[in-house]
C-alpha positions in Angstrom: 16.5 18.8 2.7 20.1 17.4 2.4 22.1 17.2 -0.8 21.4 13.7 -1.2 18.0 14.3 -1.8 18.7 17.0 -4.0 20.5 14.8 -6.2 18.1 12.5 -6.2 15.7 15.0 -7.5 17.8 16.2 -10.0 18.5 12.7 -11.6 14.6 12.2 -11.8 14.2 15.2 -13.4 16.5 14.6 -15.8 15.4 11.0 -16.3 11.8 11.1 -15.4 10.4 7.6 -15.4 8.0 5.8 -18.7 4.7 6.1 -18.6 3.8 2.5 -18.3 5.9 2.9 -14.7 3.6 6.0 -14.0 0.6 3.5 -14.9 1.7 0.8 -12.5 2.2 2.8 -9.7 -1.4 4.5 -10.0 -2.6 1.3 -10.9 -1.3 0.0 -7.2 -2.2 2.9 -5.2 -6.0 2.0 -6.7 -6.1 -1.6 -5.2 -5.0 -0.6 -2.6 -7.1 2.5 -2.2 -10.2 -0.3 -3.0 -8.8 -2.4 -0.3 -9.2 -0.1 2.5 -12.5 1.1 1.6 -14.6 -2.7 1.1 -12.2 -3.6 4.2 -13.4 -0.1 6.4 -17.3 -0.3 5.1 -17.7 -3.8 4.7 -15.5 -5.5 6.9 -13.4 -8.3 7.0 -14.4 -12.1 7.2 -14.7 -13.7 9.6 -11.5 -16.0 9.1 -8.9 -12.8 8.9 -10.2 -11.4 12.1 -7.8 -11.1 15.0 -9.6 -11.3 18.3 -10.3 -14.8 20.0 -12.7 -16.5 19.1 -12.9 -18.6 22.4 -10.9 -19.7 25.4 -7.7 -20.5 24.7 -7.0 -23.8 24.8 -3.4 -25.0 26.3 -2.3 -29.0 24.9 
């Protein structure tokens, strides 16, 4: 660990942030922890899937 990090520590220490930041970040973690999960045991639609769907067609 360098002393940039260090400092960076010591700031949030002393400055830790609000508890409506503490919130949001939790809150975002959540969607996306709820994301993975319906996208691992459901599965995606049909539209957002990346294989071919067919020959490929040149114009």
């Amino acid at each position: 660990m360098n002393l940039h990090w260090l400092m960076r520590m010591r700031r949030w220490a002393q400055n830790p942030p609000s508890w409506k930041m503490v919130k949001f970040v939790f809150a975002i973690i959540a969607i996306c922890a709820a994301l993975f999960s319906v996208e691992r045991y459901v599965g995606l639609p049909e539209w957002m899937n990346a294989a071919p769907r067919g020959p490929m067609r040149l114009p």
